[in-house]
C-alpha positions as CSV (number, residue, x, y, z in Angstrom):
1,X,115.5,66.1,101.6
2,X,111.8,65.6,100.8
3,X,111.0,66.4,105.0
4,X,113.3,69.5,104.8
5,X,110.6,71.1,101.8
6,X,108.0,73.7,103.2
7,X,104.4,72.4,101.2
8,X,104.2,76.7,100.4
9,X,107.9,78.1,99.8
10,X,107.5,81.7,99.5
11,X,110.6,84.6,98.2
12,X,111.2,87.7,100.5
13,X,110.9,91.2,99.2
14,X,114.4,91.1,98.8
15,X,114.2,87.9,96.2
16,X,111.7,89.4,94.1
17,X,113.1,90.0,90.6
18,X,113.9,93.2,89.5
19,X,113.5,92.3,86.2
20,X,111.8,90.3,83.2
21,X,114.2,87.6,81.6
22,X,113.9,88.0,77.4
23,X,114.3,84.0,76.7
24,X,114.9,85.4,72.9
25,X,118.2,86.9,73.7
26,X,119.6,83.3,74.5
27,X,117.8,81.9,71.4
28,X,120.5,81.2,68.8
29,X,117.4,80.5,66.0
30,X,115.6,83.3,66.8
31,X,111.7,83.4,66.0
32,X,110.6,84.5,62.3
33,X,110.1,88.0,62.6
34,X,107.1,89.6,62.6
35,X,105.5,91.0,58.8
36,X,103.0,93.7,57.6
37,X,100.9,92.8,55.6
38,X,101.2,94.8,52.6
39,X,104.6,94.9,51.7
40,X,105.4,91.3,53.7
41,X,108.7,93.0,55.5
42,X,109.4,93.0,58.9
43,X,107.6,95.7,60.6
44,X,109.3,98.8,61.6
45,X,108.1,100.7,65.2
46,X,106.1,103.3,62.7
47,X,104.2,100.6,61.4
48,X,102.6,99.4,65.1
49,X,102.5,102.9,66.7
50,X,99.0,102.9,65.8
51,X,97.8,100.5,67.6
52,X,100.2,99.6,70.3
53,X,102.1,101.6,73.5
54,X,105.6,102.8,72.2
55,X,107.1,101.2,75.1
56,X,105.7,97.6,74.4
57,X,106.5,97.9,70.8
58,X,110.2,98.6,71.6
59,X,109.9,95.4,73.7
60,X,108.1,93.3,71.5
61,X,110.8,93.9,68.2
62,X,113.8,93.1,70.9
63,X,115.9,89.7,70.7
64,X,119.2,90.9,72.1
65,X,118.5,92.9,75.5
66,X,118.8,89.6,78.1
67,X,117.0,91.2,81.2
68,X,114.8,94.3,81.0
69,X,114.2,96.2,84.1
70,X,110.9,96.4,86.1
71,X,110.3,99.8,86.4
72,X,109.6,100.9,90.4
73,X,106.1,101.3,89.3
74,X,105.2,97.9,88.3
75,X,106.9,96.3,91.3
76,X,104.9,98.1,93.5
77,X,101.6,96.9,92.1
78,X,103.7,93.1,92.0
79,X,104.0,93.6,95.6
80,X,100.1,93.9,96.3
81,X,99.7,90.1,94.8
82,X,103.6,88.8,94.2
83,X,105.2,86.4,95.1
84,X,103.1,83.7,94.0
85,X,103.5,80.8,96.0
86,X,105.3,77.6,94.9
87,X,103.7,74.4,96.6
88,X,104.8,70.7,97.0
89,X,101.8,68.8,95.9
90,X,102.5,66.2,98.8
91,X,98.7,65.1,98.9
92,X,98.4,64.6,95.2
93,X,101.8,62.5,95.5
94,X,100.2,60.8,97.8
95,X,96.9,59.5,96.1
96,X,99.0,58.9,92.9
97,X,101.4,56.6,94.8
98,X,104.3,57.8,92.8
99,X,108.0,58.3,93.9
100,X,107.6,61.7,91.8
101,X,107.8,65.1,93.4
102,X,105.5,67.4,92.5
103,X,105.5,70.8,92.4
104,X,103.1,73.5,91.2
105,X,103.4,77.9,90.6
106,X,99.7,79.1,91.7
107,X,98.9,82.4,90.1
108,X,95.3,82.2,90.8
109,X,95.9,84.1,94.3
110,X,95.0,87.6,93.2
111,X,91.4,89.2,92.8
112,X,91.5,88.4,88.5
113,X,92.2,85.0,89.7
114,X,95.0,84.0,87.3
115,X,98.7,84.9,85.8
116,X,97.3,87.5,83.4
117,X,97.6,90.3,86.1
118,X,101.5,90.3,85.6
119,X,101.2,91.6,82.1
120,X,98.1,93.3,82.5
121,X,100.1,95.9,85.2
122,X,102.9,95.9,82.9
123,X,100.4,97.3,79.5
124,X,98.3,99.8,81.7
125,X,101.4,101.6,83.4
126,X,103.1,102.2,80.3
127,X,99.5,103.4,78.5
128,X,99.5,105.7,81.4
129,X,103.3,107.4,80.7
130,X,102.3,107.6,77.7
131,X,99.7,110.2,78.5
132,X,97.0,107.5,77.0
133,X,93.6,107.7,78.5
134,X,92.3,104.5,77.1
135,X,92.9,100.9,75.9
136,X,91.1,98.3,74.5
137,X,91.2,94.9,74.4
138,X,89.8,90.8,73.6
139,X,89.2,88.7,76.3
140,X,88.4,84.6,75.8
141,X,87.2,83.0,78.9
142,X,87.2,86.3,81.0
143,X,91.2,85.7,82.8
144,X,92.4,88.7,80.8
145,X,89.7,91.1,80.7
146,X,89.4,90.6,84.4
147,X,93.2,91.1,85.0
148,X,93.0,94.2,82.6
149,X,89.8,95.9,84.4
150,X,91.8,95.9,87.7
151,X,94.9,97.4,86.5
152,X,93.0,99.9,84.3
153,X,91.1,100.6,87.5
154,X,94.5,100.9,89.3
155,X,96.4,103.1,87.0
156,X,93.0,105.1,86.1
157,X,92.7,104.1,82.8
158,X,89.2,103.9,80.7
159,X,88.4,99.9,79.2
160,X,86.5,98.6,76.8
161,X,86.6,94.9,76.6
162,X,85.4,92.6,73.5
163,X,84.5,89.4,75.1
164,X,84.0,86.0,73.0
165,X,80.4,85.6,73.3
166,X,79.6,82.5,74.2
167,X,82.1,83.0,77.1
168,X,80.5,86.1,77.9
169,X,77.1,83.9,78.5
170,X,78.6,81.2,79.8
171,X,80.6,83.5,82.7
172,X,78.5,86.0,83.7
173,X,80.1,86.9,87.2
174,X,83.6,87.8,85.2
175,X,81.6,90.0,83.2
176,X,80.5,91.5,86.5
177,X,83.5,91.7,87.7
178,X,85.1,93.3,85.0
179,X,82.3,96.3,85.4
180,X,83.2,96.4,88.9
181,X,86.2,97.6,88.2
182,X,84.7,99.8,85.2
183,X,85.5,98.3,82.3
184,X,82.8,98.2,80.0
185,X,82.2,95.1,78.5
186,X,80.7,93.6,75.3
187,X,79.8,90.2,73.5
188,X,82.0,89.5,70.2
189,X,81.0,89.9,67.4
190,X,79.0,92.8,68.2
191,X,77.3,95.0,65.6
192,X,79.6,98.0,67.6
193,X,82.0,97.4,65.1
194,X,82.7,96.7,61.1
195,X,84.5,93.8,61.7
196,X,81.8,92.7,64.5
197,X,78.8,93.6,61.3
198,X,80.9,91.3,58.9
199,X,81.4,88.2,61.0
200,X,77.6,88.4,61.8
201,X,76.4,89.2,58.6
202,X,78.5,85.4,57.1
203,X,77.1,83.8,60.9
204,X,74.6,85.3,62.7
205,X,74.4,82.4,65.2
206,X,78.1,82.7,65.7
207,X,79.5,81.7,69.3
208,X,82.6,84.2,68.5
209,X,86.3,83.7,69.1
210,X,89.0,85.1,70.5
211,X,89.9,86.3,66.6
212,X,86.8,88.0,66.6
213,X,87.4,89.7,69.4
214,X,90.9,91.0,68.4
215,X,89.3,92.4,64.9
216,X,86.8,94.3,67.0
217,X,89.5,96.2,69.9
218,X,91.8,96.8,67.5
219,X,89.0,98.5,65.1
220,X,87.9,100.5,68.0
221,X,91.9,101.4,69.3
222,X,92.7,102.7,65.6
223,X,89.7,104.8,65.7
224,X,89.6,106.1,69.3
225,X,91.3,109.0,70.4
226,X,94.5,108.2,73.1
227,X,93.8,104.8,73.0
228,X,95.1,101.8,72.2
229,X,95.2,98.1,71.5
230,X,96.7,95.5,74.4
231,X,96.8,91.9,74.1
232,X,97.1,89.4,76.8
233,X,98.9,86.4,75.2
234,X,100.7,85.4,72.0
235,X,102.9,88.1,71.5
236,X,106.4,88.8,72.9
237,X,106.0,91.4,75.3
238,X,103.7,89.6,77.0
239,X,105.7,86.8,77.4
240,X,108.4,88.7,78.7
241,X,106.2,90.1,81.3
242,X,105.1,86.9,81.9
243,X,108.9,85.9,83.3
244,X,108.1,86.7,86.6
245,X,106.8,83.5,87.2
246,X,109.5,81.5,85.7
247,X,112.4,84.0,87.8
248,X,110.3,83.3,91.1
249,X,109.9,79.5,90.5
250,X,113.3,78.8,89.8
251,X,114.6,81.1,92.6
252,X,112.6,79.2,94.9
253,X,113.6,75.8,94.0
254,X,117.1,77.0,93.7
255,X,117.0,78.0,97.5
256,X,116.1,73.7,98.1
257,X,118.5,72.7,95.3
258,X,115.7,71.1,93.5
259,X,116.2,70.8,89.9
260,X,112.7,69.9,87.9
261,X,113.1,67.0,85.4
262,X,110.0,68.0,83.5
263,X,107.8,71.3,83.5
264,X,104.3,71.4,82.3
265,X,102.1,74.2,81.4
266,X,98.8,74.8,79.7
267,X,98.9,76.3,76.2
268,X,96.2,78.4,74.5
269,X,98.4,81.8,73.1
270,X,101.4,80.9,75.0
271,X,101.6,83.5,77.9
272,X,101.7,81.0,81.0
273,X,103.7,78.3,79.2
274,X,106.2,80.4,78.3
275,X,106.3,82.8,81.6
276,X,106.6,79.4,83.8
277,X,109.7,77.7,81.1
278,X,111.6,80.9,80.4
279,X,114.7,80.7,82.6
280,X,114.6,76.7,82.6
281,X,114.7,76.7,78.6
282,X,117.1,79.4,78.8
283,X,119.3,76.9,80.6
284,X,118.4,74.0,78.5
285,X,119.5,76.2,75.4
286,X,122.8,77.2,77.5
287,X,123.2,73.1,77.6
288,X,123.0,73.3,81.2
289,X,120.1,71.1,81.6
290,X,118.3,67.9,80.2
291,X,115.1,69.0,81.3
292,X,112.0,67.9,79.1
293,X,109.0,70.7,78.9
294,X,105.8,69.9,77.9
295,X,102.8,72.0,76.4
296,X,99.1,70.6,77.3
297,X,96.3,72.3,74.5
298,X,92.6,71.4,74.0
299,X,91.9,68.9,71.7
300,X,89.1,71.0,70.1
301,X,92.0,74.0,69.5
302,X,94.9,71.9,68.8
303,X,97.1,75.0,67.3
304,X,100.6,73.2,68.4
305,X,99.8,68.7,67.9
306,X,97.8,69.6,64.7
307,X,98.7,73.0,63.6
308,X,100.9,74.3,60.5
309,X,103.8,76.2,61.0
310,X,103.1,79.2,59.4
311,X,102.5,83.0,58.8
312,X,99.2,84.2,60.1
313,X,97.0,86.8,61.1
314,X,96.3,86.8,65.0
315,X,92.3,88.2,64.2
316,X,89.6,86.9,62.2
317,X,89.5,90.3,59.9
318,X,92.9,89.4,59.1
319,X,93.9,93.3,59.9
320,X,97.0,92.6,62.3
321,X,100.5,91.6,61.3
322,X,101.7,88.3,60.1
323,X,103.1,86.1,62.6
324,X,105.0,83.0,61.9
325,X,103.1,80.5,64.4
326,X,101.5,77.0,64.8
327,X,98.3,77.9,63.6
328,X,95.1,76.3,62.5
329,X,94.0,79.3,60.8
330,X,92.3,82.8,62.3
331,X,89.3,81.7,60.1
332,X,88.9,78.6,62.4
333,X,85.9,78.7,65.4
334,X,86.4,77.0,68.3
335,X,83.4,74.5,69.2
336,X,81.1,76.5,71.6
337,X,81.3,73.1,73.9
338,X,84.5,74.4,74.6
339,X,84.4,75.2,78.2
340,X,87.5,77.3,78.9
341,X,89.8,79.3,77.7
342,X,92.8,78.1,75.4
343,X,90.7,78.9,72.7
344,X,93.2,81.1,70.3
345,X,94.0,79.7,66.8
346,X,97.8,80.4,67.4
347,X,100.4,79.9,69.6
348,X,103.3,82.6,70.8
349,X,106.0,82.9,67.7
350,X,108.4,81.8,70.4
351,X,106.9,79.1,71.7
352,X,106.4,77.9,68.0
353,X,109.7,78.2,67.3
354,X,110.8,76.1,70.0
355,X,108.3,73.3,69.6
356,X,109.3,73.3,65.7
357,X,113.6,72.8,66.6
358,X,113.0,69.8,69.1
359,X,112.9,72.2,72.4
360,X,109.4,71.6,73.6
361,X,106.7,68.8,73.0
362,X,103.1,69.3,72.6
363,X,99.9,67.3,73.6
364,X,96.6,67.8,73.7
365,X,93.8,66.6,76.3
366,X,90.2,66.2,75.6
367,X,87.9,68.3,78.2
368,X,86.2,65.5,79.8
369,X,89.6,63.9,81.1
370,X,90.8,67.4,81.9
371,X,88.3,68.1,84.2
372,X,88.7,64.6,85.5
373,X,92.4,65.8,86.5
374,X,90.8,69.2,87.8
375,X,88.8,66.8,90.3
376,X,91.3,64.8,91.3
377,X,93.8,67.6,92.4
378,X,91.3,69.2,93.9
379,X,90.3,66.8,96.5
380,X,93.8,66.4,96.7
381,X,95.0,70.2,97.2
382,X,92.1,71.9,98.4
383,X,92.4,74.2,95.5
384,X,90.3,74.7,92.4
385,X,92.0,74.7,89.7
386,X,90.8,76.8,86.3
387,X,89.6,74.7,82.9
388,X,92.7,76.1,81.1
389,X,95.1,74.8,84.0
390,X,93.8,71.6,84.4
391,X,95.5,70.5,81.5
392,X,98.4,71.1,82.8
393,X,97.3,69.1,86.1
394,X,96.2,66.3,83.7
395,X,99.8,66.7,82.3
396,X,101.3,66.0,85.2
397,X,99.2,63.6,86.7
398,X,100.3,61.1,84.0
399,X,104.0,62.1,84.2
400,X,103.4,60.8,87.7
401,X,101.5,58.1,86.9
402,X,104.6,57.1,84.7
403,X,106.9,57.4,87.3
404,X,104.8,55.3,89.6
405,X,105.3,52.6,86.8
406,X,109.1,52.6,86.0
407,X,109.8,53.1,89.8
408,X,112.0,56.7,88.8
409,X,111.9,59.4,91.5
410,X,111.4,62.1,89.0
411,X,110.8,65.7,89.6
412,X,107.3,67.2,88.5
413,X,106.9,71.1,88.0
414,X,103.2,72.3,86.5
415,X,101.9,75.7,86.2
416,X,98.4,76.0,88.3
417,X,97.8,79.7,86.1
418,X,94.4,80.1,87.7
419,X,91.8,79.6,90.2
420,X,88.2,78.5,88.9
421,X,85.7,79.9,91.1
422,X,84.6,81.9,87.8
423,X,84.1,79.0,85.9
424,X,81.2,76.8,88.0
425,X,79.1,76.7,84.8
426,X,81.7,74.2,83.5
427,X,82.2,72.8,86.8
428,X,78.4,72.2,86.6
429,X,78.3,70.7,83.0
430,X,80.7,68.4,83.9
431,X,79.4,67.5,87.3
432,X,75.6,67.1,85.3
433,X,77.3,64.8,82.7
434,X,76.1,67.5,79.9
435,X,80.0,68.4,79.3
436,X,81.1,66.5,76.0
437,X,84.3,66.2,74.2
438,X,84.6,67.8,70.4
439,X,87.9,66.6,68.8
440,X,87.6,68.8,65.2
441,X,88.1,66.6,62.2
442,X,90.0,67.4,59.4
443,X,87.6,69.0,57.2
444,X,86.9,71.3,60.0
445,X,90.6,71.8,60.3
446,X,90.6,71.9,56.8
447,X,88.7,75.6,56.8
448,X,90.8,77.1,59.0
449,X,93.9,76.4,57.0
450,X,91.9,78.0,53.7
451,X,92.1,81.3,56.1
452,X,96.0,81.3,55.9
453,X,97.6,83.9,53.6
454,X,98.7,82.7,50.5
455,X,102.0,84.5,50.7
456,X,105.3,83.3,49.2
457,X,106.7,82.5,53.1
458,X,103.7,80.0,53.2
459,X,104.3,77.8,50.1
């Protein structure tokens, strides 16, 4: 079988999915659903209109419509960068010595460099039926607001982009990037905003986070005329957008009659993870497969292996709705030695919910060893990966490395969700030895729990 297996295995035009799966509909414990605030009900369409695209809120709020078409106008901006390709990691197998077979989905093919691009053309085409003229939005390690700035730029759309700061220092070519395309871009927190004023004023010498960020688009959105909020991770929609990947992998292996044993992707808000895992889980749930699927996290943002499961705000004002999430908190700062992304407090209400009934397990890799992994594949595959990827690649390697142990010809599949030519001042720290590892203890932990709300759904 293994000599009959192209390394790249592409899908015609023809085999491109015509629409996104909703891996909710086949959830029979569906996630908690989403609260305001105030009155701690579910929220109603009137109560996000403010901030979000009518379209995306309709998709957000639905767990029973199974597949949702792509409208023609999306597909034809997929078809400038999709399909993705699906590789057999022969070389990798190869310096592992393992009887595994490994595969990996590579998003980082198109000009943002990463998966973000599949929702990002989603959230600007439906700002632009809308008759909006604007959008805002966070962006942690620069994947997003890249992926954003080129759709905006696209469907014509104006962007202003709140950037965690010491990301925007630390990658100053995807802030150039991003005004390429004419986004306009700035540090978070900012003094642009009264969220941005507050954060400073309690920490001045603040490195932000991607909470941070969120309090400061969504302030702007709410106060901007024709404009709103858009979010690359975490919530549903963007998950469902996100299914592309999933419907292309599994299409692909389908064609080889290659069923994966375990699937791996990186976890920060959940977007990649739960893109790659949709129609696998959805089988798993169906009881039509034994796979096992694994989430890879930071150590130093360890929302899912040391989180609570609980209600939360996604932003650091604590101004959005409540989600029901692993969480460590929005109160809780990443450590600025942080050097990718991955670096959101909470995880994807789905994603949590699976995790939390037995579905999905959870680990989390220290950045040293990640990059390590990164390394490794690299000289391996010729391509480099992203920080935020590598852990899956570290995932996977010791999956392998497992395999090479018990002797068991298992199959491998990982999610490569970037490329990291963007990210050489990591590269760099590591390569200088300057890169440490931060693993938060648990009085650090500790304040970002204080930040959860102290509502009757929490005790």
């Amino acid at each position: 079988m293994a000599d009959k297996i192209p390394t790249r295995i592409y899908l015609s035009e023809e085999e491109m999915p015509k629409f996104w799966y909703n891996l909710r509909a086949d959830m029979k414990e569906k996630p908690d659903p989403i609260l305001h605030p105030g009155t701690l009900k579910p929220v109603t369409p009137e109560d996000l209109a403010p901030v979000f695209c009518r379209e995306l809120i309709k998709q957000e709020l639905d767990d029973t419509t199974r597949l949702i078409p792509i409208p023609d106008g999306i597909q034809e901006f997929y078809g400038a960068f999709r399909p993705s390709p699906l590789i057999r990691a022969y070389y990798l197998e190869k310096i592992l010595d393992t009887p595994a077979e490994i595969y990996y989905k590579f998003e980082g093919t198109n000009t943002s460099g990463s998966h973000k691009l599949n929702s990002a053309a989603a959230q600007a085409y439906y700002a632009k039926e809308e008759g909006l003229t604007s959008l805002t939005t966070e962006t942690g390690a620069g994947q997003w607001g890249t992926a954003l700035a080129m759709a905006c730029g696209f469907y014509d759309l104006a962007l202003t982009v709140y950037m965690v700061k010491v990301s925007s220092e630390q990658k100053p070519y995807r802030k150039a990037l991003m005004e390429a395309y004419g986004a306009r871009l700035i540090p978070s927190p900012s003094n642009t905003t009264e969220a941005g004023k507050k954060i400073l004023a309690k920490d001045p010498d603040t490195g932000g986070s991607l909470g941070c960020a969120i309090s400061e688009a969504v302030e702007t959105a709410v106060k901007t005329d024709k404009c709103r909020y858009v979010l690359g991770s975490v919530l549903n929609h963007v998950l469902l957008h996100q299914s592309v990947i999933g419907l292309e992998t599994k299409t692909a292996l389908d064609k080889y009659g290659i069923k994966p044993d375990i699937i791996i992707g990186c976890a920060g808000g959940g977007s990649n993870l739960g893109g790659l895992i949709a129609p696998f889980m959805g089988e798993k749930l169906a009881g039509k497969s034994n796979a096992r699927f694994i989430a890879v996290e930071p150590a130093s943002c360890p929302s899912f292996t040391r989180g609570r499961y609980a209600y939360d705000f996604g932003d650091t004002a604590q101004t959005t709705p409540l989600i029901r999430m692993m969480t460590i908190g929005s109160g809780y700062i990443p450590s600025p030695n942080h050097a990718g992304g991955l670096r959101f407090h909470g995880m994807s209400s789905i994603m949590s919910k699976l995790y939390k009934d037995g579905y999905l397990e959870a680990r989390s890799e220290v950045q040293t060893e990640v990059f390590d992994a990164a390394i490794k594949f690299m000289k391996a595959e010729g391509i480099l990966p992203a920080p935020e990827s590598s852990h899956a690649i570290k995932g996977a390697i010791d999956e392998a490395l497992i395999c090479k142990k018990t002797g068991e010809k298992k199959v491998i599949l990982f999610g490569l969700s970037g490329t990291g030519f963007m990210d050489m001042t990591a590269y760099m720290a590591y390569n200088n030895k300057t890169m440490s590892d931060h693993i938060p203890s648990d009085e650090e932990l500790q304040k970002g729990f204080a930040s959860l709300p102290d509502i009757p759904q929490n005790r």
